[in-house]
N, C-alpha and C positions, 0 to 999 in steps of 0.2 A: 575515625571519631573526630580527631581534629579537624576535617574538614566539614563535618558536619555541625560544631559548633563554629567557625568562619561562617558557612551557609546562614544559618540563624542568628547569629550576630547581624550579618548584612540584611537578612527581609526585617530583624527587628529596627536597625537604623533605616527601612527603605519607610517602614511603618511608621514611623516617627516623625522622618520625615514629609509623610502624604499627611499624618495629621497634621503638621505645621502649617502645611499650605491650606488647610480647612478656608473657606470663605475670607479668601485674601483678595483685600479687593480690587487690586489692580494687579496681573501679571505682566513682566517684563516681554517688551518684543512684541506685544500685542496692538492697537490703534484701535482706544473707545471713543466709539462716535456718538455725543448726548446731545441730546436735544433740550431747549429749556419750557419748561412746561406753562402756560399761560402767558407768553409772548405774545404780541399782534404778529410779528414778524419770525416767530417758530424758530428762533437763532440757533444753529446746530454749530457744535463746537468737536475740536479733537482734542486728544495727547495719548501721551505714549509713555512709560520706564523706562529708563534706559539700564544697562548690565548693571550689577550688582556689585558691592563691594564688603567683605569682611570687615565688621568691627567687635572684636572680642566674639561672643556667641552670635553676633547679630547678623545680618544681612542687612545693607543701608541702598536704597534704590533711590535715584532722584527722579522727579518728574522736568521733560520738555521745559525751558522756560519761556515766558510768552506774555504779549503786550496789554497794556492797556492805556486807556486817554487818560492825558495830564497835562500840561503846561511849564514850561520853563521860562522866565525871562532872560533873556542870552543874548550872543553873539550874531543870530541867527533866530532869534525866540524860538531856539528848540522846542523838543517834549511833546508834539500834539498826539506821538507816541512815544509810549517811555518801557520798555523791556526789563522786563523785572524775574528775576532766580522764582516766587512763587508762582504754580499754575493755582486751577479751580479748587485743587486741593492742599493746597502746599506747596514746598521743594520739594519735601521728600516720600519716601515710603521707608520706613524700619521694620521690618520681619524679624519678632523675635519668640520666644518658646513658647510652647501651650497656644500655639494662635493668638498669638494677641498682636497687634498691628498698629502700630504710633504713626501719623503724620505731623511733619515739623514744616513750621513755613520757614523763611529766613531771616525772622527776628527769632527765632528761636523757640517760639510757644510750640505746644505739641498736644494733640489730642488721639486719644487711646481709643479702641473698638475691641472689644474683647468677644468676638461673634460665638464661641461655645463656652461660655459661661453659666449656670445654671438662671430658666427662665426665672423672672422677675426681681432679681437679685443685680441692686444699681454699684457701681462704681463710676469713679470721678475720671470721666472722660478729657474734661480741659478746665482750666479755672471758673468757677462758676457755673460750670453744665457738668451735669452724671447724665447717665444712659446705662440700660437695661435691655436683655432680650425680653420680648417680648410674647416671641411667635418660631414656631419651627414648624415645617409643613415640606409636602413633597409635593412636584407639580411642575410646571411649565410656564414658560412668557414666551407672549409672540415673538418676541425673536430669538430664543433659546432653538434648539436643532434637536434636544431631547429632555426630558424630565428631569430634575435635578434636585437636591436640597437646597430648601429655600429657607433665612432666617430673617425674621424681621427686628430689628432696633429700633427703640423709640431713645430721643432724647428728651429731656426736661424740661424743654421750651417745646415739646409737643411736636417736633417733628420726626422723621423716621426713616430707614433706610433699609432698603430691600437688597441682600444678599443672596447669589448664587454661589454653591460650593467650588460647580468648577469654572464659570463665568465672568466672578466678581460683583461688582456696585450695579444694581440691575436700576434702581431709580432712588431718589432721594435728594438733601443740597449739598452745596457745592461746600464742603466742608471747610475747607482754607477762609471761608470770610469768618468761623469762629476765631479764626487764628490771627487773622490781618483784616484791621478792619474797612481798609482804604480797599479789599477787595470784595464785589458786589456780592449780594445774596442771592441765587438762584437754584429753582427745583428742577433738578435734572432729572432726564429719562434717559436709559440707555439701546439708541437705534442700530448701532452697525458692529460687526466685531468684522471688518473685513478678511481678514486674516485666516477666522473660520467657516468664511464665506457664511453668518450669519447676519440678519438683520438688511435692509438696506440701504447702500452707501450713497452718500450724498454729494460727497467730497472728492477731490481726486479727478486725476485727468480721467480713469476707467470707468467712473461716473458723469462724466462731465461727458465725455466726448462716446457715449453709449446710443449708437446710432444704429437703423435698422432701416434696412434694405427699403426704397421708397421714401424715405423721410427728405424734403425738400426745404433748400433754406437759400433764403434772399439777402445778403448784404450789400451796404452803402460806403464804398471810402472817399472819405475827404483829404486832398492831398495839399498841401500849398506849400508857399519856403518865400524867404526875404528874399526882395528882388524881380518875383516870379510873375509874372503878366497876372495872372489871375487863380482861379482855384481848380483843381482837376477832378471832376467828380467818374468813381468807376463801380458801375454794378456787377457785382458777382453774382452767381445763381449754381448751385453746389445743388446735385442730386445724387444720393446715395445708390449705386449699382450693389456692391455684392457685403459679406461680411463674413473677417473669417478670423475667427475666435484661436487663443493654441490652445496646447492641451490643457495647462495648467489653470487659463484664463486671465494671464498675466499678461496679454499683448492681445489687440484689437488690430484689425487691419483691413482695410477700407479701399473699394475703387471706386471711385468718386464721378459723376459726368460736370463738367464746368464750363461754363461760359460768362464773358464780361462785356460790358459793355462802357465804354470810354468816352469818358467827354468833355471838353476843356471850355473855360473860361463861361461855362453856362450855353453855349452857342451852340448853334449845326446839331443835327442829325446824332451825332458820334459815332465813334467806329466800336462795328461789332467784330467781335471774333469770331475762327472756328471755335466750333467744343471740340471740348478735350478732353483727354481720360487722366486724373490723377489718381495716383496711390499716398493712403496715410496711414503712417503706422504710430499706435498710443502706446504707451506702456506704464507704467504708474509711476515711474521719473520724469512722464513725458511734461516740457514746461517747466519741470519744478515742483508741479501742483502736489507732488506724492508731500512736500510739506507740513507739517501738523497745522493749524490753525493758531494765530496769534504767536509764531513763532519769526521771528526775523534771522533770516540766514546771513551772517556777513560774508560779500564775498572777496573783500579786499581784507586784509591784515596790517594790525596796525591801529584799530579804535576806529580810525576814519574809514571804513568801507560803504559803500551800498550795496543793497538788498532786496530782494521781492520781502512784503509782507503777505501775506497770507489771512483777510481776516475773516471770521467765522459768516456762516452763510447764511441768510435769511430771505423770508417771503415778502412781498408785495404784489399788487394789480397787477403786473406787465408779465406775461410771457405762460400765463396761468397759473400764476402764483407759484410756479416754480421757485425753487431757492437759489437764490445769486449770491455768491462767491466774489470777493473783489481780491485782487492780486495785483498791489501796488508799488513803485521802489521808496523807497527809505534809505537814507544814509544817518549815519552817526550824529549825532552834533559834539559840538568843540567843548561843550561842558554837559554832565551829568546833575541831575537835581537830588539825587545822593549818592552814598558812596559805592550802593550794591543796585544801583542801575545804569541803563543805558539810555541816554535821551536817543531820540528820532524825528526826525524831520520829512515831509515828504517833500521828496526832492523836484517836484513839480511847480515848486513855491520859489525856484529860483531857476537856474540858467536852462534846464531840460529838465525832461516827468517823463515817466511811462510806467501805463496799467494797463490790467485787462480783467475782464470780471467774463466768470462760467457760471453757465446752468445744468443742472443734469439734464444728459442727453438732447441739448444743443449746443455744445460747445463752449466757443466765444461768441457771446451776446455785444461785445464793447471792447474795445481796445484803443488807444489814445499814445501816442509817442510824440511829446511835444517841446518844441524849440526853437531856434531860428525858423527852422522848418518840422513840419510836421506830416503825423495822419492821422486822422480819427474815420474807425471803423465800428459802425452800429448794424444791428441784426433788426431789418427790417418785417420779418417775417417768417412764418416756416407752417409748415404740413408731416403734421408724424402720423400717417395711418387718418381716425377721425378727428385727431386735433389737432388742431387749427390755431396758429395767433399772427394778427398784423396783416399783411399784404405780401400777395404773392403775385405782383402784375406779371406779364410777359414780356419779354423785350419790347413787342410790336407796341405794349400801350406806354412801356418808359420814352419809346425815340423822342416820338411827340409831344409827349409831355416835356420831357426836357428843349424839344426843339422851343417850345413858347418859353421856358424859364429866364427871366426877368434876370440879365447878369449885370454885376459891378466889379471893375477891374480896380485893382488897388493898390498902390504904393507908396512907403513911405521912406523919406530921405531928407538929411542925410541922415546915415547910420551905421556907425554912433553918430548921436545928436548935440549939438552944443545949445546955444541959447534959445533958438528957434526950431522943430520939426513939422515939417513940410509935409502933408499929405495929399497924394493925386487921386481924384478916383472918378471914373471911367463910367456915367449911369445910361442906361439903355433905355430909360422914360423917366420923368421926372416923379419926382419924390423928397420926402423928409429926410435930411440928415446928420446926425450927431456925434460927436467923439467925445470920449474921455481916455484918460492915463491912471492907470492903477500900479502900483508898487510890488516890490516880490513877493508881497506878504497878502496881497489882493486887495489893498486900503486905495480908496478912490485919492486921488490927489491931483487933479487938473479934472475938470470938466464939469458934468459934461457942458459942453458947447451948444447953442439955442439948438434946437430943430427946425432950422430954418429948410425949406423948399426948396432945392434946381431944378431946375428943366435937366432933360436929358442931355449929355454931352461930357465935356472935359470939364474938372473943375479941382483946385486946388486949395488944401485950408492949412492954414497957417497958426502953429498951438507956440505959446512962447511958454517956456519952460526956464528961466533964468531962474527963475527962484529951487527950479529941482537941485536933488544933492545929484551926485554921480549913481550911477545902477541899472538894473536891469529893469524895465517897464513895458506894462502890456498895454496897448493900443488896441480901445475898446471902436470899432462902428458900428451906427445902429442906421439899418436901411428900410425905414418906416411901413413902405410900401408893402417892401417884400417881407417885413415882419423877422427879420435875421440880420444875425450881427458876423463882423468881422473880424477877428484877434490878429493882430501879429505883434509878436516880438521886436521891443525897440532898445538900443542902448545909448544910456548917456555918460560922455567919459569927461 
């Protein structure tokens, strides 16, 4: 008998607690991938709860914390990102009895969802807004996996939120801008629950890097570095052989056919390679990219580290409107614009930068590691099945093309520069051509210099810089002809 009331004690606390969890609308451990609704650019965003913590009856879960644009005046004029304890919703999530569900930002305000409440019956959700069910109905969304209870909320300024009992927030806004109002208002929809392999993913190297046997893709890298006679340009051409999935779908793995072709200072022919057979294997750490979106990872300790940022993805023209991902570094800055954030700087804005920005299922589209020396790699092209974007030439038509390409060799010195910086530059038919000096911060500050004409040959130009302070500066050329400019990195001590 005593065990039989134990028994029933526990399915009554199991019952108790499956009703708790009624239309809660974010569970822990899961990754909601939303999209925002009447965007030009269809900006798809993530986050995630992290484990749970006891307070008195409650369960308190906080959300991912994650960025947004702001400004600092500083030491560095921090802040063009500043990381902040709120996401789209708040900081947090409170689970507490009878389903009721509090989000709190981190000024403290909080707003309440009471999702089984009797229909039409309002309470005061946050200071000045009440909300009401609405609607309870049984049924499906395209990206549910089965039929579910669905309940609908309206609030008092007319907007509304679609719940799934075992799902969560199926569409609706971003709740946290009733709470903070420096954070934007947006109509969410909710596209991916990767996790349940529902919905589909946008994000992520498993999306990004979703490639199928025949898919052919073209890149361009640009190589150069201080010092360096000239620029090194190398075509890749990547053709997908085989694909092979594991069991779980947690790892993608690729044998690749490759070949380059290499060519220095704009001259000759270039040397082509054999092809080759690579293997690449994804997995959804791969990169970093398993990241949530607006989330900056530090990876030094200490206040001062740098970071990929991670920011949400969005459409335009190029690539078929595909959605592009940018994955940039950031570092800390020296001061915060208050007390419960982190300013950010992109570190590209002073001595070294590097990004790289993915598309679902092509990869890297763009990547840029830049400094004394650099590379910037662009995705000229590709073939998935019947689509199509960009150019797909063949070796045979890049030789000669490159063989005519119109080169300028360039150097500057000395470097570091004192009162005068000297530039040599090497043109291979005459043309226009111009300099300017821009600051760490990209502020024009020398130039530019007329567009005056030379003939082709040797020619040296000479920028007096006395008036500069000490720092790092970029050396802007503009080669009229050829319609393209030349960056290098210069220092003044």
């Amino acid at each position: 008998m005593r065990h039989f009331y134990l028994c029933a004690l526990l399915l009554l606390a199991l019952a108790i607690r499956s009703q708790a969890q009624d239309f809660r609308p974010f569970r822990p451990g899961l990754t909601y991938q939303y999209s925002e609704a009447g965007t030009p650019g269809d900006t798809t965003h993530t986050l995630r709860l992290g484990p749970g913590t006891r307070v008195g009856a409650d369960s308190v879960f906080r959300f991912n914390a994650r960025t947004s644009r702001s400004y600092q005046a500083g030491p560095v004029n921090c802040g063009r990102q500043v990381a902040r304890p709120d996401n789209l919703f708040g900081a947090s999530l409170t689970v507490l009895a009878n389903a009721v569900y509090t989000l709190t930002a981190a000024n403290g305000r909080a707003l309440t969802l009471r999702p089984r409440s009797p229909l039409g019956q309002p309470w005061a959700a946050a200071p000045g807004l009440t909300a009401q069910v609405t609607a309870r109905t049984q049924g499906s969304a395209a990206l549910l996996p089965r039929a579910d209870s669905l309940v609908t909320i309206t609030l008092s300024d007319g907007a509304s939120l679609l719940l799934s009992k075992s799902f969560g927030l199926l569409q609706g806004p971003a709740l946290g801008a009733y709470l903070n109002p420096r954070l934007p208002r947006k109509s969410l929809q909710l596209t991916a629950l990767p996790e349940l392999q529902a919905g589909v993913s946008r994000l992520g190297a498993l999306a990004a890097y979703d490639f199928q046997p025949g898919d052919v893709f073209l890149r361009r890298t640009y190589s150069y570095g201080i010092g360096a006679p000239c620029t090194q340009y190398t075509w890749t051409r990547d053709s997908i052989l085989t694909r092979t999935a594991s069991r779980r779908g947690d790892t993608l793995s690729y044998r690749i056919w490759r070949r380059t072709l290499t060519q220095v200072c704009g001259n000759g022919p270039g040397t082509l390679s054999s092809p080759t057979t690579v293997t690449l294997v994804v997995t959804a750490a791969y990169r970093n990219m398993g990241t949530l979106t607006g989330y900056w990872e530090e990876r030094t300790a200490g206040g001062s580290g740098v970071g990929l940022l991670h920011s949400a993805s969005y459409r335009n023209s190029r690539f078929n409107r595909r959605p592009v991902q940018e994955h940039a570094q950031h570092a800390a800055c020296m001061s915060s614009p208050a007390a419960d954030t982190t300013g950010l700087f992109n570190t590209g804005s002073l001595d070294f930068g590097y990004e790289f920005h993915t598309a679902p299922g092509l990869g890297e589209v763009y990547e840029a590691s830049l400094s004394f020396s650099g590379d910037l790699t662009i995705l000229l092209g590709y073939r998935k099945g019947a689509e199509s974007w960009g150019q797909l030439p063949g070796f045979a038509q890049l030789m000669p093309a490159a063989t005519r390409r119109a080169a300028a060799t360039t150097l500057a010195w000395p470097n570091p520069f004192g009162p005068e910086l000297r530039v040599a530059v090497e043109l291979t038919r005459p043309q226009a051509l111009s300099a300017e000096l821009r600051n760490a911060l990209g502020q024009l500050v020398l130039g530019p210099t007329s567009s005056a004409t030379y003939p082709a040959g040797s020619h040296t130009l000479a920028l007096n810089t006395t008036a500069l302070p000490a720092g790092l500066y970029t050396l802007h050329l503009r080669f009229e002809a050829e319609g393209r400019s030349e960056v290098l990195k210069v220092l003044k001590q």
